[in-house]
C-alpha positions in Angstrom: -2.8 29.5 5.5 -4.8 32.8 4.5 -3.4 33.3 1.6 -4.3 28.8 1.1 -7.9 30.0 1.8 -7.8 32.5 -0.5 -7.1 30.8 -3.1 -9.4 28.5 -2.4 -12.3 31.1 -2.7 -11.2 32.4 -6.0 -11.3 29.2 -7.6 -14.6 28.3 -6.0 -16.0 31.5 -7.4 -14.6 31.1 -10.9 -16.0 27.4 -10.7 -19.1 28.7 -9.8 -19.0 31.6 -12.7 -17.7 29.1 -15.5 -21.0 27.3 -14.3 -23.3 30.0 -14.2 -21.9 31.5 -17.7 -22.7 27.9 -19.4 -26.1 27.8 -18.0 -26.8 31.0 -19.0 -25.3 30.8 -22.5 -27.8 27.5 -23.2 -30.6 29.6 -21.9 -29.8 32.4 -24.8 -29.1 30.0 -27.4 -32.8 28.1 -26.6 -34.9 31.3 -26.5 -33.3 32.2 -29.9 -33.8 29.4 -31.5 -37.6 29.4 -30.3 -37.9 32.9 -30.4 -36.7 32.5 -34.0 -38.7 29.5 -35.5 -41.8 31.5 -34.3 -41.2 34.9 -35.8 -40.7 33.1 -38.7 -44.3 31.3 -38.3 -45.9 34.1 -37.5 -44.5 36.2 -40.5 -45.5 33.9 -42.8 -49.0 34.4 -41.7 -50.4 37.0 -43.7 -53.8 36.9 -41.5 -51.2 38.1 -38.2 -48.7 40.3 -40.1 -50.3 43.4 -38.7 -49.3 42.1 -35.1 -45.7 40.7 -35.7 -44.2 44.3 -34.0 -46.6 43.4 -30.9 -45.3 39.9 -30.8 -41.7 40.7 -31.8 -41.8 43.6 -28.8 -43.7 40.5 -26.3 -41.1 37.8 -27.3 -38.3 40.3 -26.5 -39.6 41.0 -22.7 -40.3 37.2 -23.2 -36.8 36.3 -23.9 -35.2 39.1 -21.7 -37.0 37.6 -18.4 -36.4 33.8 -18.9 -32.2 34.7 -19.4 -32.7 36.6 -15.8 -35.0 33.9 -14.7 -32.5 31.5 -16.3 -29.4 32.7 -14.7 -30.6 32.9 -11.4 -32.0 29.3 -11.2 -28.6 28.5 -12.8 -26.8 30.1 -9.9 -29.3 28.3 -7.3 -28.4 24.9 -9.4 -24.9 25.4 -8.9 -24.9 26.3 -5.7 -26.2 23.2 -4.5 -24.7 20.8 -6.7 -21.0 22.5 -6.3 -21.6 22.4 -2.6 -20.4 19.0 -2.2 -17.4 20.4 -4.3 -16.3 22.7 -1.9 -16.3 20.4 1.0 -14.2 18.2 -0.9 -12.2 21.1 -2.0 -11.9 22.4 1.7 -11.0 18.9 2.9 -8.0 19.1 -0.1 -6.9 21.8 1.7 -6.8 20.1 4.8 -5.1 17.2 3.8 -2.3 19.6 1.8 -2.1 20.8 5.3 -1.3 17.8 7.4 -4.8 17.3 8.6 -4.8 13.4 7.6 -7.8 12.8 9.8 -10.5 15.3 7.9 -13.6 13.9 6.5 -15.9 14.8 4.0 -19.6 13.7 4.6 -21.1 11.1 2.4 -24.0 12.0 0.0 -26.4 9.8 -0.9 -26.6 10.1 -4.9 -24.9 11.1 -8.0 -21.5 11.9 -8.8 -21.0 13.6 -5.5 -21.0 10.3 -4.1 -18.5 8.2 -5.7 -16.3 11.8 -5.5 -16.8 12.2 -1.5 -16.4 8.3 -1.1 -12.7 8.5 -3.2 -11.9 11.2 -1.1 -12.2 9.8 2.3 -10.6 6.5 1.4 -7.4 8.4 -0.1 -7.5 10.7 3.8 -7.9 7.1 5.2 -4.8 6.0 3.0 -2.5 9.1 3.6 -3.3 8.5 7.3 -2.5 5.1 7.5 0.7 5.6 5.8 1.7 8.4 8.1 1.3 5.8 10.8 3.2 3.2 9.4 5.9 5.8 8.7 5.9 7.0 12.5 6.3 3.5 13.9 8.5 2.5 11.3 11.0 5.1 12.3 10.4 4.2 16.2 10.2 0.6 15.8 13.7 0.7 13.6 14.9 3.5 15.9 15.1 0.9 19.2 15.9 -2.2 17.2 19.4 -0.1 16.5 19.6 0.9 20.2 19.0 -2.5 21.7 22.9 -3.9 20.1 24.2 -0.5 20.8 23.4 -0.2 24.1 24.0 -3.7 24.6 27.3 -2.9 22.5 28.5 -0.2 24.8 27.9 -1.7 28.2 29.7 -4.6 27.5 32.5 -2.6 25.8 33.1 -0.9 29.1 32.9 -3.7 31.5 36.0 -5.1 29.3 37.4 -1.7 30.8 37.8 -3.4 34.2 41.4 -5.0 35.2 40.0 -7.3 37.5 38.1 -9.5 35.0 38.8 -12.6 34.9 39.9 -14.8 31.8 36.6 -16.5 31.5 34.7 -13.3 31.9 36.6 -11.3 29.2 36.2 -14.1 26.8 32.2 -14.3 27.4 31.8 -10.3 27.2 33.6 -10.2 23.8 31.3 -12.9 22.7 28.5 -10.9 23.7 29.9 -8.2 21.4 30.4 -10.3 18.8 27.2 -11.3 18.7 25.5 -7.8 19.3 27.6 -6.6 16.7 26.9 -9.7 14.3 22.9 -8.7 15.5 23.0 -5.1 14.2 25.4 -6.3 11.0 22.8 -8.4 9.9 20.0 -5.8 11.0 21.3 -3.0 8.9 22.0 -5.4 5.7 17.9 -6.8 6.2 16.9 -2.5 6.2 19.1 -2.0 3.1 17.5 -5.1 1.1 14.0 -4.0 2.1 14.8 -0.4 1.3 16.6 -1.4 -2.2 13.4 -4.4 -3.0 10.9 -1.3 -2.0 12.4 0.8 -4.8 11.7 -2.0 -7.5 8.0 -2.1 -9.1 8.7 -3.8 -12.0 10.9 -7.2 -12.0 13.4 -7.3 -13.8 16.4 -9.9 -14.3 13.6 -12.8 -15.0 16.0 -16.0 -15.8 15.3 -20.0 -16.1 16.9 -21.7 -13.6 16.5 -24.9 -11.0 14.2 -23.7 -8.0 14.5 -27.4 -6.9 18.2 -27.0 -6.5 18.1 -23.5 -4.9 16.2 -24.4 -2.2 18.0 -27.5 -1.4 20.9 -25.3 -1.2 19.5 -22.6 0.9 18.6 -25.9 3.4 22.2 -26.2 3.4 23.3 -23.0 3.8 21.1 -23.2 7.3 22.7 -26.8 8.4 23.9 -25.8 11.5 21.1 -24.4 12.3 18.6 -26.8 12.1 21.4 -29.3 13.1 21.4 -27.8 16.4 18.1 -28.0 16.9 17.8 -31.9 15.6 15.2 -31.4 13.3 14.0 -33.6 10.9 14.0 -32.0 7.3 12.2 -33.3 4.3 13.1 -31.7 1.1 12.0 -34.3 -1.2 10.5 -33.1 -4.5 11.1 -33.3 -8.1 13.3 -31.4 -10.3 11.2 -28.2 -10.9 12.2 -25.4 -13.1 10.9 -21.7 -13.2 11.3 -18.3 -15.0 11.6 -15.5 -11.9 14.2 -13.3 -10.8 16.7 -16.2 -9.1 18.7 -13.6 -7.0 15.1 -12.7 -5.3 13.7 -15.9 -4.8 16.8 -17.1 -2.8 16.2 -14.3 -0.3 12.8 -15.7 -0.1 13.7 -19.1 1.1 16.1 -18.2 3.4 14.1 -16.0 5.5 11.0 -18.7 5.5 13.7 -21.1 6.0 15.5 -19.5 8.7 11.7 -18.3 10.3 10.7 -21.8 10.7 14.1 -23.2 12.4 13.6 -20.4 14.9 10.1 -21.5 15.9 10.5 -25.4 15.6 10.7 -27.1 18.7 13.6 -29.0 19.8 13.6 -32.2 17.8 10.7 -31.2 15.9 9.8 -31.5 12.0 10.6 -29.2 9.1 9.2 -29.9 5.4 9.0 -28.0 1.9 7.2 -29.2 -0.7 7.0 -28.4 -4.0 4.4 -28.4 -6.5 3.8 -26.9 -10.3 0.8 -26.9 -12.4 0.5 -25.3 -16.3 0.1 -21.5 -14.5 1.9 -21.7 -11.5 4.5 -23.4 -8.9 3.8 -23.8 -5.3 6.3 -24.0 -2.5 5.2 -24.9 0.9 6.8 -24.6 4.0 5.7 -26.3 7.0 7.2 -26.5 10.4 6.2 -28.1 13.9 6.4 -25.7 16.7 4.7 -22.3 17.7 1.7 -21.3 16.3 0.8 -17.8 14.6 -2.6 -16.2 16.0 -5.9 -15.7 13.4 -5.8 -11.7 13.6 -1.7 -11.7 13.5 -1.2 -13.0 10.1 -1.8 -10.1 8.2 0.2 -8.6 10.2 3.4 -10.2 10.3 4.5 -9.3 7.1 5.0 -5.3 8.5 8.2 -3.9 8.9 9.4 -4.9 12.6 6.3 -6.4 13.4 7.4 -9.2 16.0 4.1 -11.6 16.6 3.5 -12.5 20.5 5.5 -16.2 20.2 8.7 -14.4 18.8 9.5 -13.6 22.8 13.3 -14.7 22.8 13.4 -15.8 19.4 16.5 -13.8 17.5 15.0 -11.5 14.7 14.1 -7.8 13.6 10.9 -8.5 12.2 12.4 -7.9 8.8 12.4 -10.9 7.0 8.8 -11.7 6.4 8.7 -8.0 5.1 11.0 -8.6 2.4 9.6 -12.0 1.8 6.0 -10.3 0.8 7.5 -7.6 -1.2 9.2 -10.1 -3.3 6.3 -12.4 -4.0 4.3 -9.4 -4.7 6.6 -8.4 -7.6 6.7 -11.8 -8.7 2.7 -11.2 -9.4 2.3 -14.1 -6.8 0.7 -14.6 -3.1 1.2 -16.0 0.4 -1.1 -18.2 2.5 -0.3 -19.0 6.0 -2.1 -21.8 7.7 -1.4 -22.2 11.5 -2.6 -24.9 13.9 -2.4 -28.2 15.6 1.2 -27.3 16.6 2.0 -26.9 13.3 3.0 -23.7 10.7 2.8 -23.1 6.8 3.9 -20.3 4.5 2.8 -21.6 0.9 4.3 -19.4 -2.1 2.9 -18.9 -5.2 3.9 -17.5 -8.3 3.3 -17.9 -12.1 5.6 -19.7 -14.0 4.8 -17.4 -17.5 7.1 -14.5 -16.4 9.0 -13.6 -19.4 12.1 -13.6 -19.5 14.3 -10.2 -18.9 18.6 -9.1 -19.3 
């Protein structure tokens, strides 16, 4: 740390020096020049020749006092105009530190503003950032010791000789299940973790969307058949250039979402719909509602909003679902009311094709 603050002082003081020498070097250069173009006025002046010594010796103190006059209103200047430099400078330090929380006061003016403004919202960035990654770790800490625990207890009440038949088979269901739970937990983890990686989309192909989503209905059939819903998939053929492997993950997760929190016997429809820039799919199901100030926040990692109580899920899927879109270059509106639900994705439909 002392040898941090150090260095910090050393490079204020050659920042203040580099500063100082540049004032002072335009302060010689001017009184040159003007000391200059008059000796030369004056000299051609037969009437005042007899006094060019006198006013070569006057311009000399002349020109000696404004450099010293010069470099010291030079060091004043930069004193106050690097001030705001150092605070930022200190606050760098800070931050390098750990110190996410330090703030650098606001100026009013001047490039001291937009400089102490950029600062504070990257501390208010790295902060944020450190928070996600805390509750991240906790959040996906206890979603993998819920199964295991749940894993374990079970695992030794199948330990006991006086179960009965019935018993043993409902325990190793449990298992099964709990096991089938953090299977599926760890394989949502490694997608997000592997789509997180990716900033530029790549694998861009034509294919039917239409068709793709009808078959990731399918792929949920007993699903929603055990529910008795009523599903309405009927749209047009529609074709798009994306990355197809992507998009599938997309619809299953809004797909699967929206089974989970229709009600028994209630309604699920997608729609589809593609203009000259872009294609829409909508999602809409009839059931539990998402609150105003929650739907920004249900596409965080493990973020479980309040009507997910005993609904199965890690709070994965909607995380994955966002960082897909966003690589597609496209966005997500959620409506939610009147007992109903909609996730509508958008995304353009001039993504070039890639291998």
């Amino acid at each position: 740390m002392k040898k941090t603050k150090k260095k910090t002082v050393r490079n204020q003081q050659r920042v203040m020096l580099i500063f100082s020498l540049l004032v002072f070097g335009i302060l010689v250069l001017t009184m040159a020049i003007v000391a200059g173009v008059v000796y030369l006025t004056f000299r051609r002046n037969a009437l005042i020749l007899d006094s060019i010594e006198t006013l070569g010796m006057l311009f000399s103190v002349f020109l000696f006092a404004s450099i010293i006059i010069g470099t010291i209103i030079g060091i004043i200047t930069g004193r106050v105009f690097l001030r705001n430099i150092d605070k930022i400078v200190d606050g760098m330090e800070d931050l390098a530190q750990g110190n996410y929380e330090v703030r650098v006061p606001e100026v009013e003016s001047g490039l001291a503003k937009d400089l102490t403004q950029s600062f504070n919202i990257m501390a208010t960035e790295l902060e944020n950032t450190r928070l996600m990654r805390a509750n991240f770790v906790n959040e996906y800490a206890h979603e993998f010791k819920t199964p295991i625990v749940s894993l374990l207890g079970f695992a030794k009440l199948l330990k006991n000789a006086d179960l009965t038949e019935e018993q043993r088979n409902e325990y190793v269901n449990i298992i099964e299940e709990e096991a089938q739970r953090l299977s599926s937990l760890a394989t949502n983890s490694l997608n997000l973790t592997n789509i997180d990686k990716q900033t530029i989309l790549t694998g861009v192909s034509r294919f039917n969307l239409s068709e793709q989503i009808r078959t990731c209905v399918l792929m949920a059939e007993k699903k929603w058949i055990a529910k008795n819903l009523d599903i309405s998939v009927d749209f047009d053929e529609v074709f798009v250039n994306a990355n197809e492997e992507m998009l599938k993950q997309v619809w299953i997760n809004l797909i699967d979402n929206a089974i989970k929190f229709s009600d028994e016997n209630g309604e699920l429809s997608i729609k589809i719909f593609k203009d000259a820039s872009s294609v829409a799919v909508i999602i809409k199901d009839k059931g539990a509602e998402i609150k105003q100030e929650e739907k920004d926040k249900i596409f965080g990692r493990f973020y479980r909003a309040e009507n997910s109580s005993g609904v199965e899920g890690h709070g994965v899927g909607l995380a994955i679902v966002k960082k897909i879109v966003d690589i597609h270059k496209g966005r997500i509106n959620v409506e939610s009311g009147g007992g109903y639900t909609q996730f509508e994705i958008i995304i353009p439909t001039n993504l070039k094709k890639t291998k």
